[in-house]
Backbone of each chain as nested JSON, in Angstrom:
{
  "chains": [
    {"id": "A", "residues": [
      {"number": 1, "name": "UNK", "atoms": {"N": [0.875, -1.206, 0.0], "CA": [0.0, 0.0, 0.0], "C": [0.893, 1.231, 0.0]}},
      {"number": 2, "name": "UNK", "atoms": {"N": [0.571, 2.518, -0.769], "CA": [1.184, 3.588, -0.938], "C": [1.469, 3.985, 0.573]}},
      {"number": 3, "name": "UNK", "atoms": {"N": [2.005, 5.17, 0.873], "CA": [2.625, 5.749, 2.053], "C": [1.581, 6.693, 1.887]}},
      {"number": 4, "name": "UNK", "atoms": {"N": [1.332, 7.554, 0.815], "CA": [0.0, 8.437, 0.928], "C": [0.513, 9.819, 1.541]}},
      {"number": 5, "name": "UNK", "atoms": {"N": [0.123, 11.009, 1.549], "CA": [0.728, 12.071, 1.984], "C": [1.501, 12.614, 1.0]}},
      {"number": 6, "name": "UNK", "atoms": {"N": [1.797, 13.674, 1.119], "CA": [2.78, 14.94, 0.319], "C": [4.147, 14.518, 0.274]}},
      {"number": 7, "name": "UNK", "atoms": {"N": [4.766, 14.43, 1.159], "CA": [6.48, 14.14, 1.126], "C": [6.43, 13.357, 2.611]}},
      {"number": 8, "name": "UNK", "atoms": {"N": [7.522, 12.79, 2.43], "CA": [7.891, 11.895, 3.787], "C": [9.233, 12.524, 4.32]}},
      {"number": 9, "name": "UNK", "atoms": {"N": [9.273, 13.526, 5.242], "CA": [10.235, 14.515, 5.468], "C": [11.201, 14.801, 4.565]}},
      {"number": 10, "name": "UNK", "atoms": {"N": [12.597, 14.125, 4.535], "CA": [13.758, 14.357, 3.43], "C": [14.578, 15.421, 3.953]}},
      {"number": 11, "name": "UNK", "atoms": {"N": [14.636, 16.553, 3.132], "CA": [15.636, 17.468, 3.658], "C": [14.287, 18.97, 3.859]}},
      {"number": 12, "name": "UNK", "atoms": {"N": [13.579, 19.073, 3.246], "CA": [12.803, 19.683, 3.783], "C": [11.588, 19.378, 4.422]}},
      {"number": 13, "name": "UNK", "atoms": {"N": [11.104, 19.584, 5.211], "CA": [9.827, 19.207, 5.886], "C": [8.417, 19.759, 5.137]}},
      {"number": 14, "name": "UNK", "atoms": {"N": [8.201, 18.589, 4.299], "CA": [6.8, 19.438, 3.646], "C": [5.74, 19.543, 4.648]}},
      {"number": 15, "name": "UNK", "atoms": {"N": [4.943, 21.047, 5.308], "CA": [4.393, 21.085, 6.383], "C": [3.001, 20.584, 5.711]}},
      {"number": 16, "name": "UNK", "atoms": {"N": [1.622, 20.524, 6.247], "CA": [0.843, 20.066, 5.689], "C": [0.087, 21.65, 5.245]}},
      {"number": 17, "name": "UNK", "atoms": {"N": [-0.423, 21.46, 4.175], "CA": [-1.08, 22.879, 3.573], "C": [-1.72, 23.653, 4.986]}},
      {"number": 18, "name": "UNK", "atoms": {"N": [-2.765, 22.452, 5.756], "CA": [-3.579, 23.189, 6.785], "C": [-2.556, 23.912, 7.689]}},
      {"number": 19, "name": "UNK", "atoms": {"N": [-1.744, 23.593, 8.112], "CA": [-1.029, 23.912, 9.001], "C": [-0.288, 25.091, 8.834]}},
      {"number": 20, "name": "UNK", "atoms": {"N": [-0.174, 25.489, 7.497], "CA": [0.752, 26.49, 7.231], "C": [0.616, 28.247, 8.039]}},
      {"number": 21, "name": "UNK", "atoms": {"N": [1.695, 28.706, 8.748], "CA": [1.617, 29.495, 9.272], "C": [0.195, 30.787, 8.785]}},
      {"number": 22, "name": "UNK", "atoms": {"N": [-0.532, 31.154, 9.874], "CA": [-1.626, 31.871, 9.371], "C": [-1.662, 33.431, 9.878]}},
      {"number": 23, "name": "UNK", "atoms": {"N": [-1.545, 34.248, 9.243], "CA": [-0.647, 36.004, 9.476], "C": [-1.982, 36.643, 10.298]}},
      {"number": 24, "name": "UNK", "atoms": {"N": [-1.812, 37.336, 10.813], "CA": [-3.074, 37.987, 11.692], "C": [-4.338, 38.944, 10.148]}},
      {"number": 25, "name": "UNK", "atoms": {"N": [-3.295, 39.195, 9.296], "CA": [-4.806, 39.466, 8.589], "C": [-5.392, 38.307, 8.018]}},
      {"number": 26, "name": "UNK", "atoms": {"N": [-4.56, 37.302, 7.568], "CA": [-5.475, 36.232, 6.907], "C": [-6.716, 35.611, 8.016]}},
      {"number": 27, "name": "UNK", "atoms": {"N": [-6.323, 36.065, 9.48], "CA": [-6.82, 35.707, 10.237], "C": [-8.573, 36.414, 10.389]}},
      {"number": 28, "name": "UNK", "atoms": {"N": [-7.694, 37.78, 9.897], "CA": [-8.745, 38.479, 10.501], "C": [-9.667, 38.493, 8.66]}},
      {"number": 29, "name": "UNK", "atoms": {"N": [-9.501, 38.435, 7.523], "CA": [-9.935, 37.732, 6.383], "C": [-11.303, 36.699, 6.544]}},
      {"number": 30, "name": "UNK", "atoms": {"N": [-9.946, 35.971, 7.334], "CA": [-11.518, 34.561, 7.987], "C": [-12.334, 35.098, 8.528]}},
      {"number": 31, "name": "UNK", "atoms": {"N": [-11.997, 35.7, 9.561], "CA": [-13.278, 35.345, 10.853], "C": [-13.774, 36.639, 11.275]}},
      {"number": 32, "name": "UNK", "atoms": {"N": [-14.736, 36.806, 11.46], "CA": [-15.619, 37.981, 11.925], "C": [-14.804, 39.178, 12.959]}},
      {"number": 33, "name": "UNK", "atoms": {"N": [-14.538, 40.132, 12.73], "CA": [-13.943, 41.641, 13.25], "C": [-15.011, 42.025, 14.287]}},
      {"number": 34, "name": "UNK", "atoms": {"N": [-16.621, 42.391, 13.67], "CA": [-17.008, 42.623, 14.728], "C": [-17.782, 41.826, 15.897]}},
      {"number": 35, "name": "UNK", "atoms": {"N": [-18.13, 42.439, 16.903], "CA": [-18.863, 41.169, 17.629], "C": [-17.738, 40.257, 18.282]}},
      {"number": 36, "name": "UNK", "atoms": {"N": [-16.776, 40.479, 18.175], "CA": [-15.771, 39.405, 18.513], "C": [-14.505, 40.718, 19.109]}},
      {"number": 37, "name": "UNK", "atoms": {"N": [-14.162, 40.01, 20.48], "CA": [-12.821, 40.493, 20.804], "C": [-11.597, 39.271, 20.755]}},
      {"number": 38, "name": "UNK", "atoms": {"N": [-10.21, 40.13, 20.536], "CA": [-9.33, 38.759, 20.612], "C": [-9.1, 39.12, 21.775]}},
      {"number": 39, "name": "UNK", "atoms": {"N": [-8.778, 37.514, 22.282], "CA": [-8.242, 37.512, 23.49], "C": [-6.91, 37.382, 23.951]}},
      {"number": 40, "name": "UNK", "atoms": {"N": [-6.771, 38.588, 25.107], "CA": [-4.969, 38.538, 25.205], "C": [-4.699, 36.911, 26.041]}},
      {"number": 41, "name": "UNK", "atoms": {"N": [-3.761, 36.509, 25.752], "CA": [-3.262, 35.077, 26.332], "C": [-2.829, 35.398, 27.598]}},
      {"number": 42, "name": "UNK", "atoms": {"N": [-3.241, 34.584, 28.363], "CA": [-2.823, 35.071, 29.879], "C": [-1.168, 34.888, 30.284]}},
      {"number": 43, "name": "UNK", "atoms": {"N": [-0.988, 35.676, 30.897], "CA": [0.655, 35.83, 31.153], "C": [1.063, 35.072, 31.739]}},
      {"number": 44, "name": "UNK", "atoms": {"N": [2.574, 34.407, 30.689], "CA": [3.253, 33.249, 30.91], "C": [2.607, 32.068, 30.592]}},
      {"number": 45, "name": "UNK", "atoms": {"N": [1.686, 32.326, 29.1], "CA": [0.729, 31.447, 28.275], "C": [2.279, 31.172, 27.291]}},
      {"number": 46, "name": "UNK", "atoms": {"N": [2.576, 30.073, 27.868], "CA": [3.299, 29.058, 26.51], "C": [2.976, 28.155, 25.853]}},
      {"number": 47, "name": "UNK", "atoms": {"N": [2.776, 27.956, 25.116], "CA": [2.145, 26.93, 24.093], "C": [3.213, 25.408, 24.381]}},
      {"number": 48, "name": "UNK", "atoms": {"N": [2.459, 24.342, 24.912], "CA": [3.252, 23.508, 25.091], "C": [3.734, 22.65, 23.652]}}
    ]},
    {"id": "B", "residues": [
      {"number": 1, "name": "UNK", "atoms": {"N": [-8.631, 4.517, 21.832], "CA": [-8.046, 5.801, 21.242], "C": [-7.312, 5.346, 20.215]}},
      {"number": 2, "name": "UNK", "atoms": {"N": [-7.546, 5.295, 18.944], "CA": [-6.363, 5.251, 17.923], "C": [-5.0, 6.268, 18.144]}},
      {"number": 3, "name": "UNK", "atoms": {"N": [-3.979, 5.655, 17.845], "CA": [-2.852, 6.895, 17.756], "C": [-3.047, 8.262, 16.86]}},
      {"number": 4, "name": "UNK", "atoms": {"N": [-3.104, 9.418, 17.682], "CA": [-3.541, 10.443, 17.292], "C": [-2.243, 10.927, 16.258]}},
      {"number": 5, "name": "UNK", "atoms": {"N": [-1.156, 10.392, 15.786], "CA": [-0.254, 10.941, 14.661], "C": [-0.608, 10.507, 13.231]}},
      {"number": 6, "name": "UNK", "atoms": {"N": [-1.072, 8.889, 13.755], "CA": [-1.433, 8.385, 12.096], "C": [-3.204, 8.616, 12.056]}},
      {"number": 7, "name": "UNK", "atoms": {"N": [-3.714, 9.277, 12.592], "CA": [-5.211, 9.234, 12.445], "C": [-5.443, 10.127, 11.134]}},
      {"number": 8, "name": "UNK", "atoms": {"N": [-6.451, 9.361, 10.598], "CA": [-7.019, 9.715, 9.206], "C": [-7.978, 11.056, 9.235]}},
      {"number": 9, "name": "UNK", "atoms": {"N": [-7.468, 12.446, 8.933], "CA": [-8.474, 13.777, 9.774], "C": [-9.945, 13.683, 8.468]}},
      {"number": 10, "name": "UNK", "atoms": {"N": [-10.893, 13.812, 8.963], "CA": [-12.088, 14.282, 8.189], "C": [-11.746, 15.433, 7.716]}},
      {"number": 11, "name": "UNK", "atoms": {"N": [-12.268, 15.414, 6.465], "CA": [-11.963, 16.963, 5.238], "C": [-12.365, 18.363, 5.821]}},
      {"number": 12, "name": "UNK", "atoms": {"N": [-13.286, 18.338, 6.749], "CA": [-13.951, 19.507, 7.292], "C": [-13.011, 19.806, 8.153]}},
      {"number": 13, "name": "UNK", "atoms": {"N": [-11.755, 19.153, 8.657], "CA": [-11.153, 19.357, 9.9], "C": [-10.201, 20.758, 9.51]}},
      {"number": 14, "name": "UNK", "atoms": {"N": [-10.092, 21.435, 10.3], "CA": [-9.204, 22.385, 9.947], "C": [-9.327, 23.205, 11.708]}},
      {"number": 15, "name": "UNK", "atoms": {"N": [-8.085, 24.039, 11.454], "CA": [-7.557, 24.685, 13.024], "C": [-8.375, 25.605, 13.537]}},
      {"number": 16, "name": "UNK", "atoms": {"N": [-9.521, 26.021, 13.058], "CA": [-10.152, 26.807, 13.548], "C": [-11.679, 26.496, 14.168]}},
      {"number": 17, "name": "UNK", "atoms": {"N": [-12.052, 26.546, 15.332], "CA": [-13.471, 25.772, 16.036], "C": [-14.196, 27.062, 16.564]}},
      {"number": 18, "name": "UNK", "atoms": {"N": [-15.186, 26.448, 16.135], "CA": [-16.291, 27.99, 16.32], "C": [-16.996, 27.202, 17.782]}},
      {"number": 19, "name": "UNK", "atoms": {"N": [-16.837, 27.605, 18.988], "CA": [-17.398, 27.257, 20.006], "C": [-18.473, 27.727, 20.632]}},
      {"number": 20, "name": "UNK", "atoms": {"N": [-19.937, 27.113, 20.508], "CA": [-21.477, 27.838, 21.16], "C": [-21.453, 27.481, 22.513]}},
      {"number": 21, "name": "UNK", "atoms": {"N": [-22.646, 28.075, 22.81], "CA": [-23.39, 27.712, 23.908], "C": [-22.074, 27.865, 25.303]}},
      {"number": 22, "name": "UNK", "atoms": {"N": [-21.645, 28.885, 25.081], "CA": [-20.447, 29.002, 26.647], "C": [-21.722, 29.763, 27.387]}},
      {"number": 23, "name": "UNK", "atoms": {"N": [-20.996, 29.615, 28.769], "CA": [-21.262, 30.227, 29.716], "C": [-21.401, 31.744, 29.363]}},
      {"number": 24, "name": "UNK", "atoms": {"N": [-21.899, 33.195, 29.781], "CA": [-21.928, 34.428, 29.444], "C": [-20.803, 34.691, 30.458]}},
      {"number": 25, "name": "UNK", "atoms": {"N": [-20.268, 33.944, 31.627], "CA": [-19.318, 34.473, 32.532], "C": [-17.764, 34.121, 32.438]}},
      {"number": 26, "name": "UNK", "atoms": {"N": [-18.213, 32.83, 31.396], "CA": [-16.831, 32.449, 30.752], "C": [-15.974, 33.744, 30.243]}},
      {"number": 27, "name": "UNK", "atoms": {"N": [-14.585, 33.67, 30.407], "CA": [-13.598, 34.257, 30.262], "C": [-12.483, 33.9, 28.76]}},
      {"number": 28, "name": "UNK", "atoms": {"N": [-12.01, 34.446, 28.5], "CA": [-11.101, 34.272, 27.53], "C": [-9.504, 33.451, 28.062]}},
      {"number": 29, "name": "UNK", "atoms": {"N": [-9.652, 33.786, 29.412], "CA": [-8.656, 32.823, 30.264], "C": [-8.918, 31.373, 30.251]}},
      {"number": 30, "name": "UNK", "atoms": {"N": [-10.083, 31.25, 31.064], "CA": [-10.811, 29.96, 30.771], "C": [-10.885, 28.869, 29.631]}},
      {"number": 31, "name": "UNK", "atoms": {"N": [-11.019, 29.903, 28.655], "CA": [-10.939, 29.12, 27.057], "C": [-9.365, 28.576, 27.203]}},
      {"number": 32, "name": "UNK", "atoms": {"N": [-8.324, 29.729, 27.383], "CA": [-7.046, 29.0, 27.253], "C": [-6.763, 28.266, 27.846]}},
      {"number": 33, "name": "UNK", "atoms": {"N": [-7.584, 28.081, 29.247], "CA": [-6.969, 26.972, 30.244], "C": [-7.363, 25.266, 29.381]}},
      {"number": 34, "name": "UNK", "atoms": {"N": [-8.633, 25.608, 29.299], "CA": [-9.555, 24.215, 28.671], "C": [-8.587, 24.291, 27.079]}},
      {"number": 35, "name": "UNK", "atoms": {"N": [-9.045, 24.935, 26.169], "CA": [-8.176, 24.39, 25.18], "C": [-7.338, 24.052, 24.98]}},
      {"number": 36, "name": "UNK", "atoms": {"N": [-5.858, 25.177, 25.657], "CA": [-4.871, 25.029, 25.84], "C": [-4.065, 23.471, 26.046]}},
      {"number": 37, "name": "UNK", "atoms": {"N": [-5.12, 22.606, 26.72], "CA": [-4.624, 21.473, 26.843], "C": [-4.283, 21.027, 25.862]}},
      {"number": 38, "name": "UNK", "atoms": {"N": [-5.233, 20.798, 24.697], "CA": [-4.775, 20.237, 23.472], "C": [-3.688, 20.718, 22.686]}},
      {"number": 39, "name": "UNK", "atoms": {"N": [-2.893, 22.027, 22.915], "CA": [-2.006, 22.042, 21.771], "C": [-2.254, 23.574, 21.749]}},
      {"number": 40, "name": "UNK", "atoms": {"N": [-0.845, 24.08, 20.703], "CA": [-0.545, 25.723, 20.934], "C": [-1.545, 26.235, 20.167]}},
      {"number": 41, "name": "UNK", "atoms": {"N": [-2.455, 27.335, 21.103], "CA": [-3.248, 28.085, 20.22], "C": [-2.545, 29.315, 19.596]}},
      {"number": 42, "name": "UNK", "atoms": {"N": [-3.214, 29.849, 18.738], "CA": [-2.874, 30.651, 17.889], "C": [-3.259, 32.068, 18.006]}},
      {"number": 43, "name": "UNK", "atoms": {"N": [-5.081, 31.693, 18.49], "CA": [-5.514, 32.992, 18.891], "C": [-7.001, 32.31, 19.309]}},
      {"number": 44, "name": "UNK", "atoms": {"N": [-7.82, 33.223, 20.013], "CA": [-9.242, 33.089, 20.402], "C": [-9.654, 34.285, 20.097]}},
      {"number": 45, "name": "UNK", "atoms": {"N": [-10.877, 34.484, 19.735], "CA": [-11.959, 35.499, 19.699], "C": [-13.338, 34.94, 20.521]}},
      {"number": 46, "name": "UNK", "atoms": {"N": [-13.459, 36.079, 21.426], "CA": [-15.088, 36.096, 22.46], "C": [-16.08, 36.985, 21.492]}},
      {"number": 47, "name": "UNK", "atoms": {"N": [-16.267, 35.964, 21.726], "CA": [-18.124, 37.063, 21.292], "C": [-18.154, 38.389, 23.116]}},
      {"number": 48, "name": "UNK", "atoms": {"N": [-18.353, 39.392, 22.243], "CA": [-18.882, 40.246, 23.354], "C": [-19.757, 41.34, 23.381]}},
      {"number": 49, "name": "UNK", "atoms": {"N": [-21.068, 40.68, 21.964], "CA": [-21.721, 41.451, 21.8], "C": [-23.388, 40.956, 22.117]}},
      {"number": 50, "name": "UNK", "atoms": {"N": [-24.391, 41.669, 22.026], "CA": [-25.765, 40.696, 22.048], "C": [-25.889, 39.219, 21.225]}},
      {"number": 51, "name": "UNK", "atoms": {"N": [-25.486, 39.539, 19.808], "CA": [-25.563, 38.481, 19.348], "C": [-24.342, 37.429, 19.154]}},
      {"number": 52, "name": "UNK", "atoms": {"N": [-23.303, 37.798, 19.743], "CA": [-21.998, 36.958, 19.438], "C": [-21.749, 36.414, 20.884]}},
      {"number": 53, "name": "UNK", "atoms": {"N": [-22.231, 36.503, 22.09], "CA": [-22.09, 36.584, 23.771], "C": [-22.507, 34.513, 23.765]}},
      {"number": 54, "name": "UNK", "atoms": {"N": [-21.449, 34.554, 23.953], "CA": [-21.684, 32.691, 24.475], "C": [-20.75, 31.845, 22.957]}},
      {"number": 55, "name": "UNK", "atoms": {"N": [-20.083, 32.571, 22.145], "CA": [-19.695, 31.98, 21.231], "C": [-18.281, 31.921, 20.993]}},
      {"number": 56, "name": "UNK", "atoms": {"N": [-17.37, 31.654, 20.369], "CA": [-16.106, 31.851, 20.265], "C": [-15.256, 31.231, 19.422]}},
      {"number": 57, "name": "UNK", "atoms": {"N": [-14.089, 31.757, 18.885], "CA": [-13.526, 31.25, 17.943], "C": [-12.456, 30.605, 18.337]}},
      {"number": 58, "name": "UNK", "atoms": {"N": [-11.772, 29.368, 18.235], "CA": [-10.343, 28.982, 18.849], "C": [-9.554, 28.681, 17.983]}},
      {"number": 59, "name": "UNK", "atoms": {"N": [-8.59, 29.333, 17.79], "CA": [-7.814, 29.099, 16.543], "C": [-6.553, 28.25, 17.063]}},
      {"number": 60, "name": "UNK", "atoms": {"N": [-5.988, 27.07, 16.49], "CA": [-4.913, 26.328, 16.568], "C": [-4.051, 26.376, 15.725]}},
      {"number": 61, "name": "UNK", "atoms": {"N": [-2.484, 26.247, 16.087], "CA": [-1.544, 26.322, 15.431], "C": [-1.309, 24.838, 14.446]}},
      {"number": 62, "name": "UNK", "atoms": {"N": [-1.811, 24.105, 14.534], "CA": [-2.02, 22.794, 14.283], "C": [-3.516, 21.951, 14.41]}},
      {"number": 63, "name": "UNK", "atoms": {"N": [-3.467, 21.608, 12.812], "CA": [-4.905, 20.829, 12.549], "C": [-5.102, 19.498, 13.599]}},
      {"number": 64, "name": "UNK", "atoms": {"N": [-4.166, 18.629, 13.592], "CA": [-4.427, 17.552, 14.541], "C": [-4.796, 18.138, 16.264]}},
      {"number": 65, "name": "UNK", "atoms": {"N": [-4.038, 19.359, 16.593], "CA": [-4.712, 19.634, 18.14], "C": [-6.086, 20.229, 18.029]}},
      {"number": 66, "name": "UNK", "atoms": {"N": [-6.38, 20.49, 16.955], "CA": [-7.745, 20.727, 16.764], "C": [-8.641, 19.83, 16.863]}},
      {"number": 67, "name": "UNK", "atoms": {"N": [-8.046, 18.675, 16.184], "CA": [-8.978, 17.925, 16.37], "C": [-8.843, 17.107, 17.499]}},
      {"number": 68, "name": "UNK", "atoms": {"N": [-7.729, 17.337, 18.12], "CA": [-8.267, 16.25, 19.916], "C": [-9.194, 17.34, 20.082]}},
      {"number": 69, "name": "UNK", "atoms": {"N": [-9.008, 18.504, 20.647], "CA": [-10.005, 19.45, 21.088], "C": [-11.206, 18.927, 20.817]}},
      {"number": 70, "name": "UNK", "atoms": {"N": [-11.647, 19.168, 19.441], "CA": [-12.805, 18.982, 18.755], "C": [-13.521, 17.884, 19.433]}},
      {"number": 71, "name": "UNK", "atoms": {"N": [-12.624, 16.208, 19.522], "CA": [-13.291, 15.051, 19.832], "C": [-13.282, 14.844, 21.027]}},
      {"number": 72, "name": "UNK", "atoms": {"N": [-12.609, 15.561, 22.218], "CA": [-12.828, 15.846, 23.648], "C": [-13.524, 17.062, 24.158]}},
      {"number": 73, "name": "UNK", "atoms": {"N": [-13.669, 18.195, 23.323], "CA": [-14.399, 19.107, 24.613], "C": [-16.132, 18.853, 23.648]}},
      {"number": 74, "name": "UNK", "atoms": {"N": [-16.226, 18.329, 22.98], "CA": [-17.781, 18.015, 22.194], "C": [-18.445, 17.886, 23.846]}},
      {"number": 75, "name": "UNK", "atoms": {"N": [-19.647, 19.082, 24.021], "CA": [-20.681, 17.996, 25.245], "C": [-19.668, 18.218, 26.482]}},
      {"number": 76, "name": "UNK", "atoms": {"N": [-18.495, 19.482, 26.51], "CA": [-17.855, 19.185, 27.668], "C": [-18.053, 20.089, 28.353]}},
      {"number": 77, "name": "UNK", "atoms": {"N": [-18.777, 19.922, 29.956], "CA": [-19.595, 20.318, 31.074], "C": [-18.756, 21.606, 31.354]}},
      {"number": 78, "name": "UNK", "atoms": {"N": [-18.865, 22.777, 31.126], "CA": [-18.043, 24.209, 31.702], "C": [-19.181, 24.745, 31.94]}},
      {"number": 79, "name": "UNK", "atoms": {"N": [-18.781, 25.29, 33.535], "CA": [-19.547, 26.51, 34.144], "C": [-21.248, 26.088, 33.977]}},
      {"number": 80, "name": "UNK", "atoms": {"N": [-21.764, 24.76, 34.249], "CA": [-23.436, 24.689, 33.749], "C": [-24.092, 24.706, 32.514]}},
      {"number": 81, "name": "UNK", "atoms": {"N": [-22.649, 24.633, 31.362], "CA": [-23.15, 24.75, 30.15], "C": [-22.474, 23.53, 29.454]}},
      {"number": 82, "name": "UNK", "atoms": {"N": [-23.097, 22.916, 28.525], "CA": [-22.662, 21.888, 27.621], "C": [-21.651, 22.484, 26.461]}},
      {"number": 83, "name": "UNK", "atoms": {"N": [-20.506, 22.772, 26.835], "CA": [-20.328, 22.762, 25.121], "C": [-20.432, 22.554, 23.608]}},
      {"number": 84, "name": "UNK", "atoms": {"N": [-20.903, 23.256, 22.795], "CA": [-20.818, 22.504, 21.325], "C": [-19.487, 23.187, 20.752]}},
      {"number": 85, "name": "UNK", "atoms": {"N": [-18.853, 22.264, 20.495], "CA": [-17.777, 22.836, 19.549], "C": [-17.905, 22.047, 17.792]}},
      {"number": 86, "name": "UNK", "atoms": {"N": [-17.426, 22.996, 16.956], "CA": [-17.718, 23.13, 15.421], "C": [-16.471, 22.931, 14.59]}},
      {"number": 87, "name": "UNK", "atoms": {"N": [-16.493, 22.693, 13.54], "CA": [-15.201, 23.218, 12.944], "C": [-15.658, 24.058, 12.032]}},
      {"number": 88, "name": "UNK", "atoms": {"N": [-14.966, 25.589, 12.101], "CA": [-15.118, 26.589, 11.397], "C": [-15.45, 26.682, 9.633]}},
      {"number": 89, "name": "UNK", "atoms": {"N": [-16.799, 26.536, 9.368], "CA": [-16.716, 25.855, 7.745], "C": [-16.058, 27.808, 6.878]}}
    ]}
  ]
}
């Protein structure tokens, strides 16, 4: 059976399309401006 | 639990979950505590208007922590309220 998927690491890491870094306007593009606040991350919010 | 690296994602899956039915006292802290578990968010948006108040957006840096999120907080008991969580079509 095929391996399936884009690339199987190598020398560059093909990331997966979804995943690809997303810029605060593409963000704000998507999703609704008003009606909506962003929320500040609470301090000493590290992303594990 | 299948292993969540080789799991096969549904097409609709993507990093962004539109979350109903919160609490009105829920916090934007709160969201990070509960989501946060699954994996680095990216960003949240609160509804904090008449019609946006109980809703929210959770954005993930990664499609797969989206989707633990997605298949664990579905129906998950915060503050007297059931969660529904979505994936952002």
């Amino acid at each position: 059976a095929g391996l399936g998927g884009e690339g199987v690491g190598g020398a560059g890491v093909v990331v997966d399309p979804r995943n690809r870094y997303l810029s605060d306007e593409e963000l704000n593009a998507m999703l609704p401006m008003e009606g909506y606040e962003i929320v500040e991350p609470p301090a000493g919010y590290a992303p594990i | 639990m299948s292993s969540a690296t080789g799991q096969k994602l549904p097409p609709e899956a993507n990093r962004v979950l539109w979350v109903k039915n919160l609490n009105y006292k829920t916090r934007g802290d709160d969201l990070y505590d509960l989501f946060g578990k699954y994996g680095a968010i990216r960003q949240i948006r609160l509804g904090n208007e008449a019609k946006t108040r109980g809703t929210a957006f959770v954005i993930y840096e990664d499609v797969m922590d989206a989707k633990q999120a997605f298949d664990h907080l579905n129906g998950f008991h915060l503050q007297e309220r059931y969660l529904v969580v979505l994936y952002h079509q």
